[in-house]
C-alpha positions as CSV (number, residue, x, y, z in Angstrom):
1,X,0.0,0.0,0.0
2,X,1.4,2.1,-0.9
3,X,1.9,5.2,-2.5
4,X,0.0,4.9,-5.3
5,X,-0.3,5.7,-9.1
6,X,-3.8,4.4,-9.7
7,X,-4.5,5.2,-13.1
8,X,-7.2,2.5,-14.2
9,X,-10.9,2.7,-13.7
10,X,-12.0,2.1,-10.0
11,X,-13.6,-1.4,-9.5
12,X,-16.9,-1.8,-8.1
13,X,-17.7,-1.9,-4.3
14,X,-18.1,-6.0,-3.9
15,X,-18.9,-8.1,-0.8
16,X,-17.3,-11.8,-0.5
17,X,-19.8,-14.7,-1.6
18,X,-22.3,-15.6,0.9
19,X,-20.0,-18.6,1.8
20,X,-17.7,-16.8,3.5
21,X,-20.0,-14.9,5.7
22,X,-19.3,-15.6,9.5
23,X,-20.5,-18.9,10.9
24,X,-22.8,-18.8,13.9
25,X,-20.8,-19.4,17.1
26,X,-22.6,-22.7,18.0
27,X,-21.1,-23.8,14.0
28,X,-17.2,-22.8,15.1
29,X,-17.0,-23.1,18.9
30,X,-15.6,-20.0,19.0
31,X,-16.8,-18.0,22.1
32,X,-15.3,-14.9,21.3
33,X,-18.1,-14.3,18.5
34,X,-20.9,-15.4,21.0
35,X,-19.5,-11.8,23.5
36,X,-18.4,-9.7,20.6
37,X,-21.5,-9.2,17.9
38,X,-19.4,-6.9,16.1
39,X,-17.1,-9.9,14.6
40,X,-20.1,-10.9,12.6
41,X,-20.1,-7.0,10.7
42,X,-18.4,-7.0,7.5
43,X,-15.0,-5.3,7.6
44,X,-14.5,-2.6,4.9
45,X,-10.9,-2.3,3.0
46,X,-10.1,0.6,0.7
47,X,-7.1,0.4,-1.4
48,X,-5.9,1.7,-4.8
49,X,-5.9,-0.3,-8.5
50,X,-2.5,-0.2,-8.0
51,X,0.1,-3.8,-8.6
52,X,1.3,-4.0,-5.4
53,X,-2.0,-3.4,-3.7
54,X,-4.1,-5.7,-5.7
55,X,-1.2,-8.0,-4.6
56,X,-1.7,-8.2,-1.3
57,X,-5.6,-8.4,-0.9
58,X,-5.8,-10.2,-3.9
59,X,-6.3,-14.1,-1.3
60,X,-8.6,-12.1,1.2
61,X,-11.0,-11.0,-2.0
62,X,-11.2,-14.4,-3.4
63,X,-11.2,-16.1,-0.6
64,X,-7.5,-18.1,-0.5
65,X,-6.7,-17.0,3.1
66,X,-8.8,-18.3,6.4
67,X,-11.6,-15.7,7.2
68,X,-11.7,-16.1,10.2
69,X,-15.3,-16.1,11.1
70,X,-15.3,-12.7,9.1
71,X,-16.6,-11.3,5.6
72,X,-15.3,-8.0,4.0
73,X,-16.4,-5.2,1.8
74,X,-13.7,-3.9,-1.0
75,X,-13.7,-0.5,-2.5
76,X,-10.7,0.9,-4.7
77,X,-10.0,4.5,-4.8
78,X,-7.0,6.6,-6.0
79,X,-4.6,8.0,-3.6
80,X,-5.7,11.3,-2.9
81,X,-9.1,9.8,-2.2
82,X,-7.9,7.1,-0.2
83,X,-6.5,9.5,2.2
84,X,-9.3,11.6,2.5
85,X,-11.4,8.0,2.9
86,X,-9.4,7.7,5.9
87,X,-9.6,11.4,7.1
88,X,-13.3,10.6,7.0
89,X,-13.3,7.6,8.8
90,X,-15.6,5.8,5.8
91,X,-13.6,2.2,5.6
92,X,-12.0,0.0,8.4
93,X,-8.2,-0.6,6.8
94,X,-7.2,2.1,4.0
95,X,-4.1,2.1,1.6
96,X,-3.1,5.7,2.7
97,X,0.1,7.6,2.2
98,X,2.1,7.8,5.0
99,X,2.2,11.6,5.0
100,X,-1.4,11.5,5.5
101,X,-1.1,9.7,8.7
102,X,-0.5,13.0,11.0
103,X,-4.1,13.5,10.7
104,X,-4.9,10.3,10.7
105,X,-3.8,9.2,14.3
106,X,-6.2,9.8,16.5
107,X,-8.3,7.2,14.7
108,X,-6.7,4.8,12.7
109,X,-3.0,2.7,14.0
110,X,-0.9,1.4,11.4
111,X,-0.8,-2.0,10.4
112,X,2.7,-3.6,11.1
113,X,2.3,-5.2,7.1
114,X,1.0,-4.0,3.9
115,X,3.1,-1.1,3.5
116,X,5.4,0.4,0.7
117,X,9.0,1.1,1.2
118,X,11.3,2.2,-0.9
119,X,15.3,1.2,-0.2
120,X,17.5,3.7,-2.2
121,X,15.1,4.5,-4.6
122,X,11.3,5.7,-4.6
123,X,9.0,8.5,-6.8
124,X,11.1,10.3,-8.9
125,X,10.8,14.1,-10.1
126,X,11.0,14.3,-13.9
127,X,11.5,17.5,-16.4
128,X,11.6,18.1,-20.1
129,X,15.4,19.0,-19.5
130,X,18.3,18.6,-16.9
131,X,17.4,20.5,-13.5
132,X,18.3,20.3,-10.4
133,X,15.6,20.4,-6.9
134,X,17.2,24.6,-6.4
135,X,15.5,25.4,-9.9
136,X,12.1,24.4,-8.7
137,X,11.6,26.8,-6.8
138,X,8.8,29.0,-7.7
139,X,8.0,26.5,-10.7
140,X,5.1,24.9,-10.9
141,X,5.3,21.0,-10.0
142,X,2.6,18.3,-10.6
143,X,1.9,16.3,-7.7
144,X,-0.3,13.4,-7.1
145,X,-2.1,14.9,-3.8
146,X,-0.9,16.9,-1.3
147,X,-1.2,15.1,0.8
148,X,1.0,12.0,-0.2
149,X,3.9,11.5,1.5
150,X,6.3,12.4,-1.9
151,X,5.0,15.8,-1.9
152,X,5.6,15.7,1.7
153,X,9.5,14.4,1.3
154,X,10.2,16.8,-1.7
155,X,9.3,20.2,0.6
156,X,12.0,18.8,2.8
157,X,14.6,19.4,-0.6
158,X,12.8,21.9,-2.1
159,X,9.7,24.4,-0.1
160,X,9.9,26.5,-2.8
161,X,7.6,25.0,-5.4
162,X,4.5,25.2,-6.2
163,X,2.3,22.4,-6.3
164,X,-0.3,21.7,-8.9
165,X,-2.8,18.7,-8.2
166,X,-3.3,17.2,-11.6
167,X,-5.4,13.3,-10.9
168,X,-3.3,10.4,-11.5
169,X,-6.2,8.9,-13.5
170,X,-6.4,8.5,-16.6
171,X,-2.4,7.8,-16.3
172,X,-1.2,9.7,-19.0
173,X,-2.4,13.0,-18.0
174,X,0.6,13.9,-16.1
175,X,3.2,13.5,-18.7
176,X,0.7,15.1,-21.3
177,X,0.7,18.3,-18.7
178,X,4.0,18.4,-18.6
179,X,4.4,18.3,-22.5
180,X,2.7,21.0,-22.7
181,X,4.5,23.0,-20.4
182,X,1.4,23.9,-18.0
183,X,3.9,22.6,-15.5
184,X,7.5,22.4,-15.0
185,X,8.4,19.9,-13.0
186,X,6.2,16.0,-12.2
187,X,6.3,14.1,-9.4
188,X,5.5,10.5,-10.4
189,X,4.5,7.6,-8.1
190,X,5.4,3.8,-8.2
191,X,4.9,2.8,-12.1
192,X,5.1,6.8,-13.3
193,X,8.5,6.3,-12.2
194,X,9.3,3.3,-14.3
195,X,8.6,4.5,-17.6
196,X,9.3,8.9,-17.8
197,X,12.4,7.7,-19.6
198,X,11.0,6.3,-22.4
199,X,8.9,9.1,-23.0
200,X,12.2,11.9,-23.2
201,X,12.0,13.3,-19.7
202,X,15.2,13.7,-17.5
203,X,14.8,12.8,-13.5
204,X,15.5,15.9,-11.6
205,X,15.7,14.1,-8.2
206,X,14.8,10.4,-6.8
207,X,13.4,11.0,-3.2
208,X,14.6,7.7,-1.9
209,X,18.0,8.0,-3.3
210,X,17.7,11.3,-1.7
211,X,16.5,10.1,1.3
212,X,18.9,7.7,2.1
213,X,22.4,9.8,1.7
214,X,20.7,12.2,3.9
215,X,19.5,9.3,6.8
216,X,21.2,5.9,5.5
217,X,17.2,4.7,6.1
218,X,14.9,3.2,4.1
219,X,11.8,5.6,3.0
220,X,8.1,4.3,3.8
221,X,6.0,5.8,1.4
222,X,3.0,4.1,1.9
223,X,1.1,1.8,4.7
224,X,-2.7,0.1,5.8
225,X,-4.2,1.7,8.6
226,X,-6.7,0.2,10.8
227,X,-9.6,1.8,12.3
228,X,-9.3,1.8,16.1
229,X,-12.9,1.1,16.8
230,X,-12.9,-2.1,15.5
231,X,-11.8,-2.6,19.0
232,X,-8.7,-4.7,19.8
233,X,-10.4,-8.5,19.1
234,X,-10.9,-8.3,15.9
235,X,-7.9,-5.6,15.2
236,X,-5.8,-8.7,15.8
237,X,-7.9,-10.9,13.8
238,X,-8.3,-8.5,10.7
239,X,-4.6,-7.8,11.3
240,X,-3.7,-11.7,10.9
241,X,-5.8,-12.1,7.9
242,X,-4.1,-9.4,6.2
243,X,-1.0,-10.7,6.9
244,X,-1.8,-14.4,6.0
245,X,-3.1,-12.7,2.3
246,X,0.3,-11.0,1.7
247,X,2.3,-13.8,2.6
248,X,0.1,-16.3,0.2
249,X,0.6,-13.3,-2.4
250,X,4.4,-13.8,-2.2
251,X,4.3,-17.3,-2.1
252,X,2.6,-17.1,-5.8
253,X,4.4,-14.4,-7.0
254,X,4.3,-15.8,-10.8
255,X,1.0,-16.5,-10.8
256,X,-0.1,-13.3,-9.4
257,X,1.8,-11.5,-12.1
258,X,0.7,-13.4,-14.5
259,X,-3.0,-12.2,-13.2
260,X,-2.5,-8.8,-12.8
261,X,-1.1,-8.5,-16.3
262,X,-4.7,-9.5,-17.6
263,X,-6.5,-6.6,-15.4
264,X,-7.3,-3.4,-17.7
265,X,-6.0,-0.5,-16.1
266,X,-6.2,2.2,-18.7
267,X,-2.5,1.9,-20.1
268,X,-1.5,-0.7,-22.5
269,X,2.6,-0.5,-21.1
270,X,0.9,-1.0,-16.7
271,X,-0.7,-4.5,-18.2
272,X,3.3,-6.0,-19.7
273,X,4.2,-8.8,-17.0
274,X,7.9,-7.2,-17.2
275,X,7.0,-4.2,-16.0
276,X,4.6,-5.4,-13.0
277,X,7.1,-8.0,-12.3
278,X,10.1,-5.3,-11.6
279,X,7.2,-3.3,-9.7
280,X,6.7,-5.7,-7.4
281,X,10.4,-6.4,-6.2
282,X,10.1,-2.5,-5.4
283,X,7.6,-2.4,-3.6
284,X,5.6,-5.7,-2.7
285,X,8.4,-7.7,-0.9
286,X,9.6,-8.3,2.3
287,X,8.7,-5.3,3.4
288,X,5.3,-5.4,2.7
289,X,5.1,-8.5,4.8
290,X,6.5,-7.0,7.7
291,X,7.9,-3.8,8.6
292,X,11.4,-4.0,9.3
293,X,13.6,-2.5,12.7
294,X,14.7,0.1,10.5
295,X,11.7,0.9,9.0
296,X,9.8,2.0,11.8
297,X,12.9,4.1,12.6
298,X,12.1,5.8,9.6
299,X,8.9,6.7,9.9
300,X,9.8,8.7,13.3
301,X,12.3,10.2,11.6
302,X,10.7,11.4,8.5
303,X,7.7,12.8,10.9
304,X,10.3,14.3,12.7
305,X,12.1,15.8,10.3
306,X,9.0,17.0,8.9
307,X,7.9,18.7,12.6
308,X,11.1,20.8,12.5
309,X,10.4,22.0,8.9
310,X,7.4,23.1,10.1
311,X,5.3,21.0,7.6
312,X,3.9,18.9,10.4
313,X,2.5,20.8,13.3
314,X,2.9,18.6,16.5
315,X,4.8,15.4,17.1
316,X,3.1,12.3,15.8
317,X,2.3,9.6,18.0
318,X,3.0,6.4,15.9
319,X,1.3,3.4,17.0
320,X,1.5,0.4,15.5
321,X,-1.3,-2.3,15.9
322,X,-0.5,-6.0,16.1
């Protein structure tokens, strides 16, 4: 979960087949579901179109990974609305960018899986010719939301921009802005960042490669949240299923590229198994099945750093559910 460039059409809202609906507590023996009736409410997930999300609640949507007693709702959203999904409190676990979670805390904590971290590299900003971060300032930059957590790395290089929200879908619209020269400067997310080459543009800056000479730490980008009402029962349990659907994911890496190649998301060059295939070692890995020592570290620092630039306004209390 990432940070996400989720430039195909957003999937339908769909509930699991009836089959997977809890059992009654006399069927399992389980006697936490006969003192806690909200185990039998479906849990809602909202995550982006994106590879490496579709990757890892790929087994909980069709059913590959135990339910445990529990049935869930799936909606699919870009990544600004993701965020604001989450500010709004309107789905259980949300795909959110990580420099969204400030305003986040109070009700979601952050999943210890699922998330998007980038080790020496991550989004990239692109221009029609050489620049360096200094000459964006007072230039115009397309960003992906601002409230991602690139945009939110890139004021720590550069506060001088400005930013211009242009949608990530369709795909192509932010290389045809900056074409046209109604911006001078894109920030491009996850596969953006794979293929500004091949269409003449020159990288001005890569945020993780940035990131790690100045902290020699890996940069989270994205994460799953999880609604603190849920109420710590079935926080665990959700939390567990979650991880149980990444970790079949990885174990049929091939197939699931394979599958994801066939999904139409608006862009001939997202669907080519080579491409989704590097994609994934980026940023559905190991991880997205846990989050390392070093990457929790990070994500204090990066808050952190952010607080003293004055781009966050109080310390963040990260907490990290089970």
């Amino acid at each position: 979960m990432n940070e996400k460039d989720s430039s195909a059409k957003t999937d339908p809202t769909f509930v699991l087949p009836s089959s997977r609906l809890p059992a009654r507590p006399h069927e399992t023996g389980d006697k936490t579901q006969e003192t806690d009736l909200s185990l039998l409410h479906p849990v809602s997930l909202a995550y982006s179109v994106d590879a490496d999300d579709a990757f890892m609640f790929h087994a909980v949507a069709r059913g590959f990974v135990p339910s445990a007693g529990l049935s869930f709702v799936h909606r699919r959203a870009d990544t600004a609305s993701l965020n604001q999904i989450a500010r709004d409190a309107e789905a259980d676990v949300v795909a959110v960018s990580l420099g969204a979670y400030p305003s986040l805390a109070e009700t979601y904590q952050i999943l210890p899986h699922g998330a998007s971290v980038g080790r020496g590299y991550g989004p990239v900003v692109v221009a029609r010719e050489p620049l360096a971060p200094k000459d964006l300032a007072g230039k115009r930059i397309g960003i992906p939301g601002l409230t991602t957590t690139a945009w939110l790395v890139f004021r720590l290089i550069e506060a001088g921009a400005i930013p211009v929200v242009i949608p990530i879908a369709p795909f192509n619209k932010i290389f045809e802005e900056l074409s046209a020269g109604h911006i001078d400067a894109a920030l491009l997310i996850h596969e953006g960042r794979l293929l500004y080459e091949g269409r003449g543009f020159h990288k001005v800056v890569d945020l993780g490669e940035w990131w790690w000479a100045e902290t020699a730490l890996p940069l989270p980008l994205g994460v799953n949240v999880i609604r603190r009402a849920l109420g710590p029962v079935k926080v665990a349990k959700v939390s567990a299923i979650l991880r149980a659907s990444i970790a079949w994911a990885l174990s049929e890496r091939a197939a699931m590229v394979k599958e994801l190649s066939q999904e139409d998301r608006g862009e001939p060059a997202l669907a080519d198994p080579v491409l989704i295939d590097h994609y994934l070692s980026l940023y559905a890995n190991d991880d997205t099945a846990t989050l390392a020592p070093d990457v929790r570290t990070a994500v204090e620092v990066l808050f952190e750093r952010a607080r003293a630039a004055g781009l966050v306004e109080t310390h963040v209390q990260v907490d990290w559910a089970p």
